[in-house]
C-alpha positions as CSV (number, residue, x, y, z in Angstrom):
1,X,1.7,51.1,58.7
2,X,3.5,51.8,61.6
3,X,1.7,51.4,64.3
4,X,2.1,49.0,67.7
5,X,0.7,48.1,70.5
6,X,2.6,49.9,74.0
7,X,3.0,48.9,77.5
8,X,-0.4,46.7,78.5
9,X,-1.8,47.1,74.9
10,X,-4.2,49.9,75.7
11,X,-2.3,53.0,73.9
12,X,-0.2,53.1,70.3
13,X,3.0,54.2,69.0
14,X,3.4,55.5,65.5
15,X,6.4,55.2,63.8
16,X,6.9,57.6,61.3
17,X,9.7,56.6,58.4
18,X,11.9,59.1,57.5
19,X,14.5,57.8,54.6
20,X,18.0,59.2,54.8
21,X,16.6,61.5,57.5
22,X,15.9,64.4,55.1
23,X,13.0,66.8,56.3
24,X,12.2,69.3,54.8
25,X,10.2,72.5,56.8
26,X,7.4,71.6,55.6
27,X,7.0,68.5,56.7
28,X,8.6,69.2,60.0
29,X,5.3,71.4,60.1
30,X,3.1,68.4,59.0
31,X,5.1,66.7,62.0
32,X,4.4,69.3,64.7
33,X,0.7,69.3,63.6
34,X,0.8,65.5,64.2
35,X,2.7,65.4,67.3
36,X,0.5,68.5,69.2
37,X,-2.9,67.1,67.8
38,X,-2.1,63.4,68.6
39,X,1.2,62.9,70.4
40,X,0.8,64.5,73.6
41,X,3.5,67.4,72.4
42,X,6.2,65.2,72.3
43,X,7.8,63.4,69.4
44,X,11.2,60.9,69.6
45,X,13.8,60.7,67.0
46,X,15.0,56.9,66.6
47,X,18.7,55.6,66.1
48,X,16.8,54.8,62.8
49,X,16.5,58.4,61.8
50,X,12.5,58.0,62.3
51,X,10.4,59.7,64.5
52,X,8.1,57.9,67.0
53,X,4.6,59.8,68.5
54,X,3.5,57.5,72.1
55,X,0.4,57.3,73.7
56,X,-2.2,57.0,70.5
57,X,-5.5,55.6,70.7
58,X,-5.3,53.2,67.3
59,X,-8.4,55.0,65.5
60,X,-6.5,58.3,65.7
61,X,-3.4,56.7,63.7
62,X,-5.7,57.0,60.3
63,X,-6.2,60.7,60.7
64,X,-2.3,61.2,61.2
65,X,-0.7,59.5,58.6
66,X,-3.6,61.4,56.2
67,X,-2.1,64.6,57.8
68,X,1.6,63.3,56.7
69,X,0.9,61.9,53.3
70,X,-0.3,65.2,52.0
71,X,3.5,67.0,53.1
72,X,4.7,63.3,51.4
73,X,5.7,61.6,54.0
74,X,4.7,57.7,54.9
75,X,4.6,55.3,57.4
76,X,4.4,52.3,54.9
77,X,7.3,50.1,56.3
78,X,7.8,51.8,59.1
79,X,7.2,48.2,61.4
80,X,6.8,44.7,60.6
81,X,7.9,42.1,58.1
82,X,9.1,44.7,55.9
83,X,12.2,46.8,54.4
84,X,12.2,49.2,57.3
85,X,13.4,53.1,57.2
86,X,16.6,53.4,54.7
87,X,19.0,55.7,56.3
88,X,22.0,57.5,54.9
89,X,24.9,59.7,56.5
90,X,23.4,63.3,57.9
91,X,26.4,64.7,56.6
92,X,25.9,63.0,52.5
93,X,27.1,66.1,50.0
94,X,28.9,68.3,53.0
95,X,32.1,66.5,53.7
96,X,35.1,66.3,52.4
97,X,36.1,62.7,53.4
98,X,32.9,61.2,52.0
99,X,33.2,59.3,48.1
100,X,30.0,61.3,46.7
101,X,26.7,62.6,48.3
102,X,24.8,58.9,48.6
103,X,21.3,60.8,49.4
104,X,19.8,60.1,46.0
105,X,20.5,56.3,46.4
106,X,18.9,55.6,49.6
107,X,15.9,57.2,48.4
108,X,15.8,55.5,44.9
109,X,16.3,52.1,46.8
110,X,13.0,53.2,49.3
111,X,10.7,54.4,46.1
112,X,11.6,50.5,44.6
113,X,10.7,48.8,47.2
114,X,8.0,51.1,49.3
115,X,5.2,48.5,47.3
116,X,7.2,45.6,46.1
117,X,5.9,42.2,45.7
118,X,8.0,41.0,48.6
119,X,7.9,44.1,50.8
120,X,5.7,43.5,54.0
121,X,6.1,39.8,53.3
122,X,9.5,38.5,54.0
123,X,10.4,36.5,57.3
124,X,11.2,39.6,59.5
125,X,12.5,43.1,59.2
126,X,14.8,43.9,56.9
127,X,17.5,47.1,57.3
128,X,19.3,48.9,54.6
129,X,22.0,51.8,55.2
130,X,24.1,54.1,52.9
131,X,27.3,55.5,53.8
132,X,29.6,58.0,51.8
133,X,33.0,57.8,53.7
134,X,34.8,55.6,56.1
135,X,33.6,57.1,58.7
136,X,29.9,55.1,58.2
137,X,28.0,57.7,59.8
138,X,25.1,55.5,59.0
139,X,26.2,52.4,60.4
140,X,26.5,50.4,57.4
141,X,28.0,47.7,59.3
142,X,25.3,46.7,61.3
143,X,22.6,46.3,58.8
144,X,21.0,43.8,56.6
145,X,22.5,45.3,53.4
146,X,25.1,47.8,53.6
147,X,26.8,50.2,50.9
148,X,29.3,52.3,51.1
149,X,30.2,54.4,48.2
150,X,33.1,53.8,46.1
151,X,35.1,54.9,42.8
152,X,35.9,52.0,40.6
153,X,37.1,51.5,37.0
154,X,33.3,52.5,35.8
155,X,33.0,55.6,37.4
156,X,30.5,55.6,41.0
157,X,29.8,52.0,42.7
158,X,29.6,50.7,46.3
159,X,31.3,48.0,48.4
160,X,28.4,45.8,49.6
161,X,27.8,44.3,52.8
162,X,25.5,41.7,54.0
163,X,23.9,40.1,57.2
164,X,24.8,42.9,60.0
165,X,22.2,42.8,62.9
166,X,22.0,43.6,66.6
167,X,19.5,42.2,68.5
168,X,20.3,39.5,71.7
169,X,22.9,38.1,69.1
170,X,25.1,40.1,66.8
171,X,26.3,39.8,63.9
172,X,28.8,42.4,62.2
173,X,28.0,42.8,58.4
174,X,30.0,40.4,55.6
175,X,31.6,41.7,52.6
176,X,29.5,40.0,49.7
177,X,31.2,42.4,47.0
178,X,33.9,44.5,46.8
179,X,32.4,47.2,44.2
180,X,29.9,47.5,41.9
181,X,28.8,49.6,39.9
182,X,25.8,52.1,40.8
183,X,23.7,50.6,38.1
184,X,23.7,47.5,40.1
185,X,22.7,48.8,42.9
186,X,18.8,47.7,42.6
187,X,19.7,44.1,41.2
188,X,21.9,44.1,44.1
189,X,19.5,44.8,47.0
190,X,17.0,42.8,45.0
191,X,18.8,39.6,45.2
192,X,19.4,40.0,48.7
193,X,15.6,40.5,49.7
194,X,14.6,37.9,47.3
195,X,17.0,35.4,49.0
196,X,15.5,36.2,52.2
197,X,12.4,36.2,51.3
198,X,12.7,32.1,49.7
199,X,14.7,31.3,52.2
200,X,14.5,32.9,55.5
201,X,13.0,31.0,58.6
202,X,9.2,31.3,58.4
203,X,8.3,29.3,61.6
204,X,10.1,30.6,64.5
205,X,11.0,34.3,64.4
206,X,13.7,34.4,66.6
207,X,15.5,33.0,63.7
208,X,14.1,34.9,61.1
209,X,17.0,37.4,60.9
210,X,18.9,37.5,57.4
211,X,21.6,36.7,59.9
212,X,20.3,33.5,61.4
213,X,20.6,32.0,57.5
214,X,23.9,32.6,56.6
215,X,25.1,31.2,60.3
216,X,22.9,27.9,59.2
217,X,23.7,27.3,55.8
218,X,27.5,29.2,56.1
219,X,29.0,32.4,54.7
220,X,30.2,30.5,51.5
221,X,26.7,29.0,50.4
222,X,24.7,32.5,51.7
223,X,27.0,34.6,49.4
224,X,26.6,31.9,46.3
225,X,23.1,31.6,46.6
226,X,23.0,35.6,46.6
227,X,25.4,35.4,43.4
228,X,23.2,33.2,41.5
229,X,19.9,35.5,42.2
230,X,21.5,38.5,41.5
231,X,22.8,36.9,38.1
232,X,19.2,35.8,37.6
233,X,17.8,39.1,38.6
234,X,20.5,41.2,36.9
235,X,20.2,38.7,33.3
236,X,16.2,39.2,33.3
237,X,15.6,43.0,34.4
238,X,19.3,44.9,34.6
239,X,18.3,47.0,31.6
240,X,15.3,48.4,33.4
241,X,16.4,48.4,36.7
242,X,19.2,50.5,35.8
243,X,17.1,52.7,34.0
244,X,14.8,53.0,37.1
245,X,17.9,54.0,39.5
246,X,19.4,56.5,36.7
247,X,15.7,58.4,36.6
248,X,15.5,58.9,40.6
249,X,19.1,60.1,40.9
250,X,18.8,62.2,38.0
251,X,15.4,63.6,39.6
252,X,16.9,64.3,43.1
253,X,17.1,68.0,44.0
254,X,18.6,69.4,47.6
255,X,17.0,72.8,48.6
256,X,18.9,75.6,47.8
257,X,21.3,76.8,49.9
258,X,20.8,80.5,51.3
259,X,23.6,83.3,50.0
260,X,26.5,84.0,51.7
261,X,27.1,87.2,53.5
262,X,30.3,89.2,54.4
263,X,31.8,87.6,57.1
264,X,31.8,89.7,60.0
265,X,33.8,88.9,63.3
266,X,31.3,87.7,66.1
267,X,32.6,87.3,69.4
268,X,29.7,86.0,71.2
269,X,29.9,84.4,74.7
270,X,31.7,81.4,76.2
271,X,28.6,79.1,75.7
272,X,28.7,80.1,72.4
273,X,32.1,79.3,71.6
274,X,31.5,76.0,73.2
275,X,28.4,75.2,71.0
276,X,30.3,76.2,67.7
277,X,33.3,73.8,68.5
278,X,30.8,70.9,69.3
279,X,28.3,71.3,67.6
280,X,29.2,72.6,64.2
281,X,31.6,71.6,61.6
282,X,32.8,73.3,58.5
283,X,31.0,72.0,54.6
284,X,33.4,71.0,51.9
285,X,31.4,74.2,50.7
286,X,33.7,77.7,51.6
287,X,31.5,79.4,54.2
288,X,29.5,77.0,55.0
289,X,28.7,75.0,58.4
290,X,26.6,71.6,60.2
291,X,25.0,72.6,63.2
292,X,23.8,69.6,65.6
293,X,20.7,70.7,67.4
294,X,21.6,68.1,70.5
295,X,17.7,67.0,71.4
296,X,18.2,65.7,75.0
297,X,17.7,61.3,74.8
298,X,15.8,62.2,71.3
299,X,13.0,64.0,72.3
300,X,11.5,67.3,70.7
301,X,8.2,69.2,71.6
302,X,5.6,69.9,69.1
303,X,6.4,73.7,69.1
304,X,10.1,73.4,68.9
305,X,9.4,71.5,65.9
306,X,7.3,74.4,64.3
307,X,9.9,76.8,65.3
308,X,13.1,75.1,64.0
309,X,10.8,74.6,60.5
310,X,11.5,78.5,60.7
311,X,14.7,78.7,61.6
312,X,15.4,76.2,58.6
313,X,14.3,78.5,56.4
314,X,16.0,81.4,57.6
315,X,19.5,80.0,58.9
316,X,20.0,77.2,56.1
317,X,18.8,75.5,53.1
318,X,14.9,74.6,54.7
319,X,15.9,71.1,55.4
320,X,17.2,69.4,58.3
321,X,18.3,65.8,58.9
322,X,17.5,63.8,61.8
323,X,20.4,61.7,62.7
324,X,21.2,58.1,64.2
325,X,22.6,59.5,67.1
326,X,18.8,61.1,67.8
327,X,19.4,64.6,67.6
328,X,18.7,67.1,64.2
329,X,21.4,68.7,61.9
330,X,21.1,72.1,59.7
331,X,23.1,72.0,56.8
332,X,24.1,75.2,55.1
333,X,24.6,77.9,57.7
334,X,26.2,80.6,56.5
335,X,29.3,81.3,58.7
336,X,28.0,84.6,60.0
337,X,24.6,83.4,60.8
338,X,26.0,80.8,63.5
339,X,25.5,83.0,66.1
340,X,22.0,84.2,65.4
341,X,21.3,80.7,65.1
342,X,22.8,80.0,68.7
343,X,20.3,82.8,70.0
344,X,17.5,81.5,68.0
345,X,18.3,77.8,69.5
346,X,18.9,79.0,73.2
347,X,15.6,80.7,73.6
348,X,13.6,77.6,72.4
349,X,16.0,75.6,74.7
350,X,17.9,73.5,72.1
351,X,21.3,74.9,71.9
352,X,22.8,72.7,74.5
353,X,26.9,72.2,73.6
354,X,28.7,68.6,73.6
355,X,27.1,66.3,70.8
356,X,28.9,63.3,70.2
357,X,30.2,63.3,73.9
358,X,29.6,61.4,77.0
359,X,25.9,63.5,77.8
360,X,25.0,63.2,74.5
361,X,23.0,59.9,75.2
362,X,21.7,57.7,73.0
363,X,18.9,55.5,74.4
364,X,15.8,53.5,72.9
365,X,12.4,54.8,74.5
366,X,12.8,52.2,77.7
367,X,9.8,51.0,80.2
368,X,8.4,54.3,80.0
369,X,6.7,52.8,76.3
370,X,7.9,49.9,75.3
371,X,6.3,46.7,76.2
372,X,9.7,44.4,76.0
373,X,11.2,47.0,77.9
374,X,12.6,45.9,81.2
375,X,14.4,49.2,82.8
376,X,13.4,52.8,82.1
377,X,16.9,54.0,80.1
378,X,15.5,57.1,79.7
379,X,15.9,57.9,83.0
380,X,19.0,56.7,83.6
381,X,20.7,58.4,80.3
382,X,19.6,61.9,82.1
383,X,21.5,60.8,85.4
384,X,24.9,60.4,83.6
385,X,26.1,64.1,84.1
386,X,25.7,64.9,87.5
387,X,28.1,61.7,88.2
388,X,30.8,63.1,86.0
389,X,32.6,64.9,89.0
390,X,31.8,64.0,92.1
391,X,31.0,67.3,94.8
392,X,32.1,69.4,91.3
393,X,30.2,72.6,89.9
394,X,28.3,72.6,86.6
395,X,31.8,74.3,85.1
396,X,33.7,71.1,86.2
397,X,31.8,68.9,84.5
398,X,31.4,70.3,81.3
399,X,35.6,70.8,81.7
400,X,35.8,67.3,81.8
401,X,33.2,66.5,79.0
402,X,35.2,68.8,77.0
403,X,38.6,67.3,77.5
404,X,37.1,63.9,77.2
405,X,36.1,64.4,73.4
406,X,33.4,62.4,71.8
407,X,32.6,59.6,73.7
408,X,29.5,57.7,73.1
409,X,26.9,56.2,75.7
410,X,24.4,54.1,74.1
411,X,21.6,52.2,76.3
412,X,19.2,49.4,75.5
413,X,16.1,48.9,78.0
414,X,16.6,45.1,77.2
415,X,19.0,42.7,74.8
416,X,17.1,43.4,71.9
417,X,19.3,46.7,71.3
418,X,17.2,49.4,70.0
419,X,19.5,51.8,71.7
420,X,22.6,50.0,69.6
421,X,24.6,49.3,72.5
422,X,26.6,46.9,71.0
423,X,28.8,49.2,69.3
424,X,29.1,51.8,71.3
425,X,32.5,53.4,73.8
426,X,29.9,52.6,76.3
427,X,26.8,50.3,76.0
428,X,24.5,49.3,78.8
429,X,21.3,46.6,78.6
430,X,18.5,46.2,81.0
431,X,17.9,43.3,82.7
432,X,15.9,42.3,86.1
433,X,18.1,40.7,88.8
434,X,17.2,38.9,91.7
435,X,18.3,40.2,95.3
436,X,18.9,38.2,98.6
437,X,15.7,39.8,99.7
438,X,14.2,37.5,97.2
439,X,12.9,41.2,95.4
440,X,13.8,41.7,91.5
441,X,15.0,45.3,90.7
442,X,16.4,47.2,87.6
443,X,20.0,46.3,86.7
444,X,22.8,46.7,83.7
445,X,25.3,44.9,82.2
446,X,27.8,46.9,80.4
447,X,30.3,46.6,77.4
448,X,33.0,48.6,76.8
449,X,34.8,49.6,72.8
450,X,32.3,48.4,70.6
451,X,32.3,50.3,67.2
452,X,30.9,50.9,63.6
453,X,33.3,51.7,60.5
454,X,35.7,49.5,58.8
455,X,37.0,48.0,62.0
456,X,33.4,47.4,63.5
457,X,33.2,45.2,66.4
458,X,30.9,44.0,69.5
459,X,31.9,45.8,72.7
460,X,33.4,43.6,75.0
461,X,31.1,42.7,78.0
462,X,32.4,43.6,81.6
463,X,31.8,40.7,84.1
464,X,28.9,41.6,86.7
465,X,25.9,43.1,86.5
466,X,25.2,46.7,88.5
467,X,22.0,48.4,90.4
468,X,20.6,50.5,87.6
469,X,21.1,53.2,90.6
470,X,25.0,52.6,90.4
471,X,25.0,52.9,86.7
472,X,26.2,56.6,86.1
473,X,28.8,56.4,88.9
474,X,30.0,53.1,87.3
475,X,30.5,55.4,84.0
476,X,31.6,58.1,85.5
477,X,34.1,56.1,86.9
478,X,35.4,54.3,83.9
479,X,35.7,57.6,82.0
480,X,38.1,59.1,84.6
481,X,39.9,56.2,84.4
482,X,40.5,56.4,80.3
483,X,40.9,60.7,81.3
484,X,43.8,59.7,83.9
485,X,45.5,56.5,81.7
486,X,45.2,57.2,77.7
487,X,48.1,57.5,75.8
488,X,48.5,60.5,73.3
489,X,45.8,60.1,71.2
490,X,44.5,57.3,71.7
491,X,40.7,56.5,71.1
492,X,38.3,54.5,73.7
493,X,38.6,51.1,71.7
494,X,42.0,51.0,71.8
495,X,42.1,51.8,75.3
496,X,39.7,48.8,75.2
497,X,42.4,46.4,73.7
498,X,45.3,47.7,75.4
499,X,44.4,47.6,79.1
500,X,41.4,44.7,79.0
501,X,38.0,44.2,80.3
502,X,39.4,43.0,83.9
503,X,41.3,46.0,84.8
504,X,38.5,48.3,83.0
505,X,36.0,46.3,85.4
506,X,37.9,47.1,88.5
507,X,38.0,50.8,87.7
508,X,34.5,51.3,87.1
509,X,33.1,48.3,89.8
510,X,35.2,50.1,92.8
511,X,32.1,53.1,93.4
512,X,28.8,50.6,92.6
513,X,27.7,49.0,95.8
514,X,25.8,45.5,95.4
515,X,27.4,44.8,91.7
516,X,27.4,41.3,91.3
């Protein structure tokens, strides 16, 4: 149901799912009400696209999740051995790049399996992911399953890929099949669990990641045995599985958007101007936009949760969607209503430029809550700025953010990578080192150019390990050094590939003091 034990097992977090990370006001209400009655005020968004309330006494967990059911939303699934949150692309139906709107999908796939036979029993947890374009906003690559939609001979179908994980050892997802068609798609994800589920490790769950099987049987043998179920699966139930997935897409409805208006020039100030080119990007839709509401390392107040409900309603379509990056996104602002947005955003304290760049941290909830937790990431993530220019003024740094571009920080309070920082420009793990004083204090190691997308990868880890103190100079320092060397164009990763993890090492290593 959601719900685990935090920091010496005296208090409760509640992990609330929220599949494809679609909200609607409503709910963001029911949230609110939740968060202010039971979560001290504040709630987290996850890299999952769930939200996460801290400090619960475990009785009070019963009267919350009565409070969410009735705005219809669960925390079934949300922990344990189970098909956890299914997330989709924040941007599915806005963008032109993307195949088709995958929304309908990842919430057919979460109505199958929210009670089926092997849900809550299988080995470990199990992650699924929809993306519509190359782009994989959702991070196919690193889940369980992952889909990405396609256009094939038979009209709408995904690519499918299999055994992607994090964790102390990952794994970038394997292509099981290059298309198949959407009526597959249930067989498909069937097979896959059901494979898991007969033969995933039962005794030691260290190894109870889909992962950990194929690397013991082999890719070959892991991708017949899932041919052979989903033959089995697909010969015995296709008919009505395909008439299950056809009902639930042809049921799915998107709010409405709100009517356009006569655009009308709006000058608005520099802060606006710099929240409009960062934080919003044009719909496939004429007139339309995506605004990010950047929620500084995740976290949102129970009143700003009420109050953006609103502004849903009266800036877009009444939805928002919570993204794997941690922050909210508003769909169908009308072009003239950006700047009333922007006021509406800046007097609740939201409308903070640059997401997707170097400030824009993602980071898992740290020491502060978690009881695997070994550094407090929080803290450092909110650090990183003032390091960006050394002895500069506010209006320096956000110079150099801005001519930076996106750039993405991800940190993980210890190997088990809930802030993703495998596949980050920059990610950092927690870990407890040793001094010559004979003392254990808060350190990070670092990799550098790890991505999602087609070309996914596993940063590359820089040697040494550095004072968690040292961390956001260390950063700093390596980002002035990409500023001062890139070629024309050229991303982070290939940076990465083109000047190494030595010379990288030396540039940001040369401001720590005591990295080992």
């Amino acid at each position: 149901m959601g719900v685990y034990a935090q920091l010496a097992h005296v208090k409760h977090m509640q992990r609330i799912k929220i599949p494809g990370g679609q909200l609607t006001a409503a709910q963001l209400e029911a949230l609110a009400e939740v968060t202010e009655r039971w979560g001290r005020g504040l709630a987290h968004v996850t890299t999952r696209q769930d939200i996460q309330l801290h400090y619960l006494e475990i009785e009070e967990t019963i009267d919350l999740q009565r409070v969410l059911v009735r705005a219809g939303v669960t925390t079934v699934g949300a922990c344990a051995d189970t098909l956890r949150n299914i997330t989709a692309s924040h941007l599915a139906g806005v963008v032109e790049d993307e195949v088709f709107d995958v929304t309908p999908y990842a919430l057919a796939v979460t109505q199958h399996f929210l009670f089926h036979e092997h849900n809550r029993r299988l080995p470990r947890k199990f992650k699924v992911a929809f993306s519509g374009s190359a782009r994989d906003h959702a991070q196919i690559m690193i889940n369980d399953v992952g889909l990405l939609a396609k256009i094939g001979d038979r009209g709408r179908g995904f690519a499918v890929y299999v055994a992607g994980s994090l964790g102390s050892t990952p794994e970038i997802a394997h292509l099981w099949k290059e298309f198949i068609p959407e009526s597959d798609l249930l067989p498909v994800c069937e097979a896959v669990v059901s494979v898991f589920h007969r033969d995933g490790e039962r005794k030691n769950r260290k190894k109870a990641r889909l992962k950990f099987l194929l690397r013991k049987i082999g890719e070959a043998e892991f991708l017949r045995r899932l041919d052979e179920e989903f033959a089995r699966i697909k010969a015995e139930r296709g008919e009505a599985l395909a008439a299950e997935l056809t009902e639930q897409v042809a049921g799915y409805r998107e709010n409405d958007p709100p009517p356009l208006e006569p655009l009308r020039e709006t000058l608005g100030d520099g802060a606006f101007a710099r929240w409009k080119r960062t934080n919003t990007i044009a719909q496939k839709q004429p007139g339309y936009r995506v605004a990010t509401v950047k929620l500084p390392l995740g976290d949102i107040t129970a009143e700003q949760l009420r109050r953006l409900a609103d502004i849903s309603r009266r800036f877009g379509n009444g939805e928002v969607r919570a993204t794997n990056t941690q922050n909210f996104v508003l769909r169908w602002v009308p072009e003239g209503k950006l700047l009333g947005l922007h006021r509406e955003l800046s007097q609740m304290g939201l409308a903070e430029a640059d997401a997707g760049h170097i400030t824009d941290v993602v980071t898992c909830p740290g020491g502060d809550y978690c009881t695997l937790a070994i550094t407090k990431s929080m803290e450092v993530g909110a650090r990183i700025r003032d390091h960006l220019v050394p002895n500069g003024s506010r209006q320096e740094a956000d110079d150099f953010v801005s001519a930076l571009g996106e750039f993405d920080i991800k940190i993980s309070g210890c190997p088990n990578s809930c802030g993703q920082h495998h596949v980050a420009d920059i990610g950092m793990t927690g870990l407890m080192v040793k001094g010559k004083d004979g003392v254990e204090r808060p350190h990070y190691s670092l990799r550098v150019g790890g991505c999602c997308g087609p070309s996914a990868r596993v940063g590359e880890r820089l040697d040494g390990r550095i004072p968690e103190e040292e961390t956001p100079k260390v950063i700093a320092a390596i980002a002035r050094f990409y500023m001062a060397s890139r070629a024309e164009g050229e991303s982070f990763r290939d940076f990465v590939s083109r000047k190494g993890v030595q010379e990288i090492t030396r540039a940001g290593f040369a401001v720590a003091e005591g990295a080992l």
